[in-house]
GUBA-147539 format. One record per residue (C-alpha): residue in one letter; x, y, z. Coordinates in steps of 0.5 Angstrom, whole numbers, plus 500, padded with zeros to 3 digits. Example, Ala and Ser with C-alpha at 12.3 -4.5 7.8 and 13.67 -1.06 7.14 Angstrom:
<sites>
SITE   residu   east   north    up
SITE        A    525     491   516
SITE        S    527     498   514
</sites>
This chain:
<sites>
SITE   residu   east   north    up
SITE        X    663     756   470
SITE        X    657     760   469
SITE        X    660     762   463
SITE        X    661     755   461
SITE        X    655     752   462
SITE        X    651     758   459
SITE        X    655     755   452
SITE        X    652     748   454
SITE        X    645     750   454
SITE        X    646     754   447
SITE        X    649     749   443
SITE        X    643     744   447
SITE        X    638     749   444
SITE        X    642     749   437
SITE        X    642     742   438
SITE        X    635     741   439
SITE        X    631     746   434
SITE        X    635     742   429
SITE        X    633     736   431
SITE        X    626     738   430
SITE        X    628     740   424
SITE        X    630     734   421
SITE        X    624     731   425
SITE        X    619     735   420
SITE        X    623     734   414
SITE        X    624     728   415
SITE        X    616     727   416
SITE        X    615     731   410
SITE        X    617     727   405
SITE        X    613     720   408
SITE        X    611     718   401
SITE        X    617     718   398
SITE        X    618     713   403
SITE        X    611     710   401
SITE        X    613     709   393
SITE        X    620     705   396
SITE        X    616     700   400
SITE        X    612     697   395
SITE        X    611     691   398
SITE        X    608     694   404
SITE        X    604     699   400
SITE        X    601     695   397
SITE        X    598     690   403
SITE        X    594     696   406
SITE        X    592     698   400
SITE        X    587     693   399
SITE        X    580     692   403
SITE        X    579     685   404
SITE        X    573     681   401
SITE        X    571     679   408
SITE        X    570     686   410
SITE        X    567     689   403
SITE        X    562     682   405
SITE        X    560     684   412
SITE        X    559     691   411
SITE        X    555     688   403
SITE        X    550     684   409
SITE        X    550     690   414
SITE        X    547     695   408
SITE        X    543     690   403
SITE        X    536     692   407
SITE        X    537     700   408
SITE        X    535     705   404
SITE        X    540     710   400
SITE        X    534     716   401
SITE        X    532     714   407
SITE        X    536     720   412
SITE        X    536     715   418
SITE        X    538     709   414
SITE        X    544     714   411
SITE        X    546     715   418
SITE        X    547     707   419
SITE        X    551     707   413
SITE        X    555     713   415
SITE        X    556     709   423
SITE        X    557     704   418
SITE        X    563     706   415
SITE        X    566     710   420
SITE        X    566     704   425
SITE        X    568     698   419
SITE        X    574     702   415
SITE        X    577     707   421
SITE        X    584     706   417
SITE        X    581     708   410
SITE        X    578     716   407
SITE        X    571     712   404
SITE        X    567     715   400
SITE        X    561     713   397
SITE        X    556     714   390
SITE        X    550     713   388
SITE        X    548     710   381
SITE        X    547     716   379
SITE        X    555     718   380
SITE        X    553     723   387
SITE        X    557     723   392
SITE        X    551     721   399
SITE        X    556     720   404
SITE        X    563     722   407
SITE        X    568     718   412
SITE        X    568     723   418
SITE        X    575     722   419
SITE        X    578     724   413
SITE        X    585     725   410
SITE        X    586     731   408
SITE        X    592     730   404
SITE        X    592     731   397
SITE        X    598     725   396
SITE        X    593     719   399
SITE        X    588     721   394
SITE        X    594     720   388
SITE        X    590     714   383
SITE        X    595     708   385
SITE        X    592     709   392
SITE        X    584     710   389
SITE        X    581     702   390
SITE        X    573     702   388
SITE        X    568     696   390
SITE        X    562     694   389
SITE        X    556     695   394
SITE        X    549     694   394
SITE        X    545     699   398
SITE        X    537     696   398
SITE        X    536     696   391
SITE        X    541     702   389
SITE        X    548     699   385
SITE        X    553     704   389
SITE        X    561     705   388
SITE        X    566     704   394
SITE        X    571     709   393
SITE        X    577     708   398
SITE        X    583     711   400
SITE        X    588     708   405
SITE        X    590     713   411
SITE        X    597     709   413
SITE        X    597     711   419
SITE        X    600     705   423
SITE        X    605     705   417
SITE        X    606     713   419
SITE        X    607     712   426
SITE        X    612     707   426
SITE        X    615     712   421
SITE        X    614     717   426
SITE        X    618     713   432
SITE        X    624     712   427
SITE        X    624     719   424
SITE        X    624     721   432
SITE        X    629     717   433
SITE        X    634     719   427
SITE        X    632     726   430
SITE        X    635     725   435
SITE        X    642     722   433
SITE        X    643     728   429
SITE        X    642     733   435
SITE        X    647     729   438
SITE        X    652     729   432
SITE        X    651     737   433
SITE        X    652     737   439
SITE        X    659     733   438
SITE        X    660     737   432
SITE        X    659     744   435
SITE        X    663     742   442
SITE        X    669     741   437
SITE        X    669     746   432
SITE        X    669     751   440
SITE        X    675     747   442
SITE        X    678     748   435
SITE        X    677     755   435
SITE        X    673     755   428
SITE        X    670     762   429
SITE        X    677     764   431
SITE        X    680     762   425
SITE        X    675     765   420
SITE        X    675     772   424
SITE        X    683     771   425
SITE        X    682     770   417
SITE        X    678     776   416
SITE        X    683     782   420
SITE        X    688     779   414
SITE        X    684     785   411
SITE        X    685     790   416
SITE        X    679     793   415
SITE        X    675     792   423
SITE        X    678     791   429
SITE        X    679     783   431
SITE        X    674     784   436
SITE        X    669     788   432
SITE        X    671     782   426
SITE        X    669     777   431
SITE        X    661     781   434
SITE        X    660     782   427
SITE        X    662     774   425
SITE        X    657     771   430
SITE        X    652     777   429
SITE        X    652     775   421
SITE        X    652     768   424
SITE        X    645     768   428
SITE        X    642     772   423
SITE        X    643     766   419
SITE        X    641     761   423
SITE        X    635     765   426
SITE        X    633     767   419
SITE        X    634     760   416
SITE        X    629     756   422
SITE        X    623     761   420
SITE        X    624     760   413
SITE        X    625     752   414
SITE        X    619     752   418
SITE        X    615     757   415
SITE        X    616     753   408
SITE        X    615     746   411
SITE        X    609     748   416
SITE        X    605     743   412
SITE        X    610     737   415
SITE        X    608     740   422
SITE        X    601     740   421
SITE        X    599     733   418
SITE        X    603     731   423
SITE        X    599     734   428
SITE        X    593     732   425
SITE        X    594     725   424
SITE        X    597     724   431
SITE        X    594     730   435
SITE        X    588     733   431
SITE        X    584     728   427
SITE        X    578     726   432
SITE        X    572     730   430
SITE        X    569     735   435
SITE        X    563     733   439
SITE        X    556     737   436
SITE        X    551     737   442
SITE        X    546     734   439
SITE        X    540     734   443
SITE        X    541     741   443
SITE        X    541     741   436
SITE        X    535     737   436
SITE        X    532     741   442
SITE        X    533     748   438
SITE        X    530     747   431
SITE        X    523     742   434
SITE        X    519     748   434
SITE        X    523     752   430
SITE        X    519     753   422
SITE        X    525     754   419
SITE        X    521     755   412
SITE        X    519     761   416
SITE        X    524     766   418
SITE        X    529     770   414
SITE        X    537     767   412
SITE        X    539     773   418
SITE        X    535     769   423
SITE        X    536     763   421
SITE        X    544     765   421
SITE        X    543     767   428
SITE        X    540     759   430
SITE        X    546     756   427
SITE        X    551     761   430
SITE        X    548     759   437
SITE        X    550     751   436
SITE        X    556     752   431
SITE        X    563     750   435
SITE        X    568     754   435
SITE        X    572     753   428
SITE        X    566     749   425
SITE        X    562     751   419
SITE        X    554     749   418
SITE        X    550     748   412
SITE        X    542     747   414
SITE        X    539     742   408
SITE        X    532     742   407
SITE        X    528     735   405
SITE        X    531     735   398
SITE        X    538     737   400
SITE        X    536     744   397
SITE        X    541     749   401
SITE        X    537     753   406
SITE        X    544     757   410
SITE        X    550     757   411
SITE        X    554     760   418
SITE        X    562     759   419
SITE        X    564     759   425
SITE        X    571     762   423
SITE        X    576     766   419
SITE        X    576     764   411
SITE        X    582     768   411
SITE        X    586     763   416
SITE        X    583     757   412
SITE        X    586     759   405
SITE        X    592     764   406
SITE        X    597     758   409
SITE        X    596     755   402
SITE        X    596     748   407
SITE        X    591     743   404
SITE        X    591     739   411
SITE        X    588     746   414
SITE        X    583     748   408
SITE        X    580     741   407
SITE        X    574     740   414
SITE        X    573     734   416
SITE        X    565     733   415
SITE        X    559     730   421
SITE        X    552     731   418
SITE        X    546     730   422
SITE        X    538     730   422
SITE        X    534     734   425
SITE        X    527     732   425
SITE        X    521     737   427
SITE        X    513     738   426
SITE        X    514     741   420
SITE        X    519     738   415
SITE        X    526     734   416
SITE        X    532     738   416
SITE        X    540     736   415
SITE        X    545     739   419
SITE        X    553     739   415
SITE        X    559     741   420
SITE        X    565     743   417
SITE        X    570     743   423
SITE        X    577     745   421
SITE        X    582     743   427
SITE        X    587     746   426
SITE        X    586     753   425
SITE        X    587     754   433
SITE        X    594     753   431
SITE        X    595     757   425
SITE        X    597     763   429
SITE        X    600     760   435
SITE        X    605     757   430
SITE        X    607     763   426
SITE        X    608     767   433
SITE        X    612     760   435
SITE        X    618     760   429
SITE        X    618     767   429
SITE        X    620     767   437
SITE        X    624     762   437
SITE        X    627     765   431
SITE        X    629     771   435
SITE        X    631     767   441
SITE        X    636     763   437
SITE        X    639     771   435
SITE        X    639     773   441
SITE        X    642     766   445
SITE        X    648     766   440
SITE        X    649     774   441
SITE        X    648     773   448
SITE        X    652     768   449
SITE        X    659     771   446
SITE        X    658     777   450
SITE        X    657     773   457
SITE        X    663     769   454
SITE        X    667     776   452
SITE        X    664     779   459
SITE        X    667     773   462
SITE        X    673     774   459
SITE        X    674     781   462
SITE        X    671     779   469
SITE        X    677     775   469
SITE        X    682     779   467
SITE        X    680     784   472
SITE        X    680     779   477
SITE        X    688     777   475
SITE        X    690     784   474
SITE        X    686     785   483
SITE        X    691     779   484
SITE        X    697     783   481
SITE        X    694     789   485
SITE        X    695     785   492
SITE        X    702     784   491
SITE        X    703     777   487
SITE        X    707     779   481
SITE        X    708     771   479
SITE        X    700     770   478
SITE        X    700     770   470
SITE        X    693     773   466
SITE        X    691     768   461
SITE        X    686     770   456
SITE        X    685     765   451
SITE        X    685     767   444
SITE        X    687     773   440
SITE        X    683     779   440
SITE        X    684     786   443
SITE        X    681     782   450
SITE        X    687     777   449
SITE        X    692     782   447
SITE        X    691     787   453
SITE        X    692     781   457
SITE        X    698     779   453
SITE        X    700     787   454
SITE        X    699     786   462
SITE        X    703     779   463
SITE        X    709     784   458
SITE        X    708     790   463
SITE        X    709     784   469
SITE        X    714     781   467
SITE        X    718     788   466
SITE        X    716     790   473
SITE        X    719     783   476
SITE        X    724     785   471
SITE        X    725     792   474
SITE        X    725     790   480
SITE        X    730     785   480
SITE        X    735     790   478
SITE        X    733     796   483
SITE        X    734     791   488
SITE        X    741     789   485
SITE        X    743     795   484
SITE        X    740     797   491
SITE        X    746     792   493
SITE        X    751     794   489
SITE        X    750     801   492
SITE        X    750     797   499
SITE        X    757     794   497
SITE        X    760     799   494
SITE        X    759     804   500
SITE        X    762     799   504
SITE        X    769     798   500
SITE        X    770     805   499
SITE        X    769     807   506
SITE        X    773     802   507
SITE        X    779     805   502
SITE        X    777     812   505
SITE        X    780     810   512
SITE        X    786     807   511
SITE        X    789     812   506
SITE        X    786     817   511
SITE        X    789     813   517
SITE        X    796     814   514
SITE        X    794     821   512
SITE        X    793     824   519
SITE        X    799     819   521
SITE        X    804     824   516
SITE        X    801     830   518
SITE        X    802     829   526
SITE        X    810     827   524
SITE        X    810     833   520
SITE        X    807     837   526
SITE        X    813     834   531
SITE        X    818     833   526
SITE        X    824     839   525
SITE        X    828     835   520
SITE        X    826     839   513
SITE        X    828     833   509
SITE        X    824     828   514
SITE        X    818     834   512
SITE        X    820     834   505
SITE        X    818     826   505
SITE        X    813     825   509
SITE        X    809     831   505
SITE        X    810     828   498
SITE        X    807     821   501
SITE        X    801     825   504
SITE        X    800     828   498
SITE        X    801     822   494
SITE        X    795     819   499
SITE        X    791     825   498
SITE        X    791     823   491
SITE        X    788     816   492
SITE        X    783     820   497
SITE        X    782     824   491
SITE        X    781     818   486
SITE        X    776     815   490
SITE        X    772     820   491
SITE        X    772     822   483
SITE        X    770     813   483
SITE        X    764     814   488
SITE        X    761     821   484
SITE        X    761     818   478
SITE        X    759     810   481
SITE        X    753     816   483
SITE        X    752     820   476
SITE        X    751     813   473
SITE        X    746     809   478
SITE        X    743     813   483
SITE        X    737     817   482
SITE        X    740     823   479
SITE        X    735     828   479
SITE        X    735     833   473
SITE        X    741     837   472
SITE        X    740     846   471
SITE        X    743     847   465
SITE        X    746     855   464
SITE        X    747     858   456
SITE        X    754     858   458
SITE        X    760     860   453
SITE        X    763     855   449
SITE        X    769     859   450
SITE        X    769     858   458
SITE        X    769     849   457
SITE        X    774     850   452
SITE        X    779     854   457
SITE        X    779     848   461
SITE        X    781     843   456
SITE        X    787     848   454
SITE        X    788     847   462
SITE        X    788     840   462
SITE        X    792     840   455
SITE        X    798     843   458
SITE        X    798     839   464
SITE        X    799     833   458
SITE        X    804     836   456
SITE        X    808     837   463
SITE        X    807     829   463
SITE        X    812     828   457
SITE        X    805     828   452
SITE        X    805     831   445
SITE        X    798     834   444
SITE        X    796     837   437
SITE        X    789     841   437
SITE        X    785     842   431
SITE        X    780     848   434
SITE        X    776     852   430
SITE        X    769     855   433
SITE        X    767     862   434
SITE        X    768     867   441
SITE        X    760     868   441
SITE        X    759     860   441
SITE        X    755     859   447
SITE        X    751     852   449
SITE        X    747     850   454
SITE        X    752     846   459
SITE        X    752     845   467
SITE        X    760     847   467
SITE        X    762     843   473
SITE        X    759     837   471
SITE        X    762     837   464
SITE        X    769     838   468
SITE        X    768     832   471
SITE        X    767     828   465
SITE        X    773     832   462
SITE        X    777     830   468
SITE        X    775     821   465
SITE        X    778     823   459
SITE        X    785     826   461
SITE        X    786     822   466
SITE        X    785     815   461
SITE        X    788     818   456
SITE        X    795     819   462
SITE        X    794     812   465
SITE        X    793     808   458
SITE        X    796     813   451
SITE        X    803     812   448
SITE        X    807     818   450
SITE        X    810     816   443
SITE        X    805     819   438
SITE        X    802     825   439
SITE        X    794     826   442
SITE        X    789     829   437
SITE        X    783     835   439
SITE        X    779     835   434
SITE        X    773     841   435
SITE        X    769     844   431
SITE        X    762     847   430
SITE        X    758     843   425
SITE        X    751     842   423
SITE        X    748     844   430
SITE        X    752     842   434
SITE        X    760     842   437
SITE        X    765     836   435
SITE        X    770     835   440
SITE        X    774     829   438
SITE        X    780     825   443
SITE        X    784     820   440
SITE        X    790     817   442
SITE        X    795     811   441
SITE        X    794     805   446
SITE        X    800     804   450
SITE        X    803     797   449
SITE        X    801     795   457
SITE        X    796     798   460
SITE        X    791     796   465
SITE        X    783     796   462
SITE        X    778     799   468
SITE        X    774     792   469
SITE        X    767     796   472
SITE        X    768     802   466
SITE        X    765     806   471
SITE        X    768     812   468
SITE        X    766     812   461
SITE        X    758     811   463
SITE        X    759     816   468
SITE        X    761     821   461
SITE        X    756     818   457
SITE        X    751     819   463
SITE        X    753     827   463
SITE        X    753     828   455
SITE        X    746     825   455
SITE        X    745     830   460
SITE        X    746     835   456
SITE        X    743     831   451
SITE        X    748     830   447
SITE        X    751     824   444
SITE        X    758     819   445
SITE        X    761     815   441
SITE        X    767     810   444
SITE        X    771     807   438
SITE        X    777     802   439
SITE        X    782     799   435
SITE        X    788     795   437
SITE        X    793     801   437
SITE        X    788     807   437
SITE        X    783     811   441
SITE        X    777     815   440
SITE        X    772     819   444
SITE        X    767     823   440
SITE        X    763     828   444
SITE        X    757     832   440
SITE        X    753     838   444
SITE        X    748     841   442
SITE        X    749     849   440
SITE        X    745     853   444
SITE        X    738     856   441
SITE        X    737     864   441
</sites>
């Protein structure tokens, strides 16, 4: 859950620095806008005559050199033409006065926006030059361009939810393992860092390349007031000061008293002769941005009047210059935090994954082997999950068949001691008669049926040791360098008894006397007495059984091959074949078992003991 709501806010962050994006990319082509509305261009272009005629009657008995009746004019354009840059010049073509609020932007001042009016201040013939600001124009701009940012947040947000549910980091990452260079884990870390490098390098270069958007923004809705001068204390500190007196550093240190912060002030004499300068900020800041709207001031002239002489105090003040840093330190830090949101988030998500895991693996641990492990997708973290629901399954598996096997062992003890006692019963019945009985011929019968029981007793028990060969838990058996020679005495052995039964037995015997092999010689007797006895109850008497040993390659051949009785009975459980393979893999052998319609064919290969 945490892990799921943390990915929600990561694509909300996503989906909101790229809607500030398209908000200043947006913003910042408004005058494109401006070119394609015309019509509406065009209306606040032109000043109308009734405003050029109300401010005509206002001016008509003022003085252009008068610094008092400059103030009027000034009071005069700033409060009649607050939607328009005004500049106006005199006869002589020089610039007297400025708008206090005025555009910095180059694209306004572009001729087909330029309007010039006639103006007569007193007797001088002036020029009005204006420039339409648009600022309602780009306000409603702002809204729409807001509301367009917004929607496009909301597509990210959709798109991205999507793009995560279709795995399309996976398919990228699964696509690269095809090179197998990295592991499919180490693919997808390297993916997603690549990915957030991308991201947070492609923020700070959008916005460090448009900051010039994100400023004339701030200006023309945030920052576009002139700042408040003091001006009683202005007038206060320069009443008895003789300015004409003291030095540039003196006079330095006056205005750097009344300068506000991010302000430049010149100090004019009667004959606007410069006097001194004081900037009250770093010239660096202003230029280095290469942003016109940061360089350019806004400007606020102000008169001073003492015993001596009328000065006039020019305030240049730059507004934007406390955001210069705070914006470079924003887009870097928000750079590095879209980094390292993305990386986190696929560690937290891999984490989660892994927690997850470690709690299903604690679940298998208590007893609940049904509990499945699901881990979604197909890195190194899936497959071990993939790896443990195998080892699961196999164990339910495993323990299914000790079970079964646990209950035909059950089944099994039970039936043979169930066969054990009839025979026994019968046995001990002969015997006692044979004890009492005086009649040699009745002693002859009854041993030859006490014999034939403990032939079935025998046969019995030969079926539960082999039934325990096969599916108990036979521990490792000792195995002694024993001569071949010992083994093959046996087999001679149970060869003459094949003869004794009517079978002809042709043996093809080549090997050393010294031939010596590591073997457990009881248990190797007991698979020999499965092969001789299979071979009495299921070959031909009619063709001859073939012993075929020979040493080759490391290992002694012993091949069994007979013809198949016409009728015969087939073992339905062929315990007796498993409990000889089981002793030949003891003995880390190799059997192999060949059957035709007519023919038999056992193949024993034992390995020859190695000095």
């Amino acid at each position: 859950m945490q892990s799921s709501n943390l990915r929600k806010c990561v694509r909300a962050l996503v989906c909101f620095i790229m809607s500030i994006c398209c908000f200043f990319f947006l913003y910042a082509v408004r005058y494109d806008v401006l070119r394609v509305t015309n019509q509406m261009t065009e209306q606040r272009i032109e000043i109308s005559e009734k405003r050029i005629e109300v401010l005509q009657q206002k001016v008509i008995d003022l003085d252009l050199k008068n610094y008092k009746d400059q103030e009027k004019i000034n009071h005069y354009l700033n409060e009649d033409f607050p939607d328009y840059a005004v500049q106006l010049l005199g006869s002589d073509f020089e610039v007297f006065l400025l708008s206090e609020i005025w555009p910095n932007e180059s694209q306004l001042f572009q001729a087909r926006y330029e309007r010039e009016y006639a103006l007569h201040v007193g007797q001088e013939a002036c020029i009005l030059i204006s420039w339409p600001n648009f600022r309602e124009l780009f306000a409603t701009y702002a809204m729409l361009v807001a509301f367009v940012s917004l929607l496009v947040g909301i597509a990210c947000y959709i798109l991205l939810t999507c793009n995560y549910r279709n795995g399309w980091i996976r398919t990228l990452t699964n696509r690269m393992c095809k090179w197998k260079v990295l592991h499919r884990l180490s693919v997808q870390l390297v993916t997603v860092n690549l990915l957030a490098i991308s991201l947070g390098l492609g923020f700070y270069t959008l916005a460090n390349q448009n900051k010039y958007a994100f400023y004339e923004f701030m200006f023309n809705h945030v920052y576009n007031t002139m700042i408040e001068v003091d001006e009683q204390k202005v007038k206060d500190t320069f009443l008895d000061v003789d300015i004409s007196t003291l030095e540039y550093k003196d006079i330095t240190k006056i205005l750097q008293s009344i300068a506000p912060t991010n302000t430049g002030v010149d100090i004019f004499d009667e004959d606007r002769s410069h006097i001194a300068t004081y900037n009250r900020y770093n010239e660096f800041e202003v230029y280095e941005q290469g942003v016109q709207v940061i360089s350019t001031p806004m400007v606020q002239s102000l008169h001073v009047q003492n015993a001596n002489q009328l000065y006039t105090l020019t305030f240049y003040y730059y507004p934007l210059l406390s955001l210069v840093y705070p914006f470079q330190i924003a887009i870097v830090l928000t750079a590095v935090l879209i980094y390292m949101i993305i990386l986190l988030n696929f560690m937290q998500y891999k984490v989660t994954q892994i927690r997850k895991m470690q709690e299903d693996i604690g679940i298998l641990a208590d007893g609940n082997l049904h509990h499945e492990v699901v881990i979604d997708g197909t890195d190194e973290v899936a497959q071990l999950a993939n790896d443990v629901n195998m080892m699961r399954k196999s164990f339910i598996d495993t323990l299914a068949n000790e079970e079964a096997l646990q209950q035909s062992n059950r089944d099994l003890i039970t039936s043979i001691s169930h066969d054990l006692r009839t025979p026994l019963t019968s046995l001990l019945g002969y015997l006692e008669i044979i004890k009492y009985q005086k009649d040699p011929e009745k002693n002859a019968e009854y041993l030859d049926k006490s014999l034939a029981k403990v032939e079935q007793i025998r046969s019995l028990s030969d079926e539960m040791f082999s039934y325990f060969l096969v599916y108990g838990k036979q521990e490792h058996a000792e195995l002694v360098a024993t001569p071949f020679a010992n083994l093959y005495a046996y087999v001679n052995e149970e060869c003459g008894l094949l003869e004794h039964e009517g079978y002809q037995v042709y043996k093809q015997v080549q090997f050393d006397a010294s031939l010596v092999i590591n073997m457990n010689l009881l248990l190797l007797k007991r698979a020999f007495d499965n092969i001789f006895s299979n071979i009495q109850k299921y070959a031909s008497k009619d063709a001859p059984v073939l012993i075929l040993i020979e040493v080759k390659k490391g290992y002694v051949h012993l091949v069994f091959e007979n013809k198949i009785a016409s009728k015969h009975h087939v073992e339905s459980n062929q315990i007796g074949l498993k409990s000889m393979e089981r002793v030949i893999e003891i003995h880390q052998g190799r059997m192999d078992v060949k059957e035709s319609p007519s023919t038999y064919t056992i193949h024993l290969q034992l390995p020859i003991h190695q000095q």
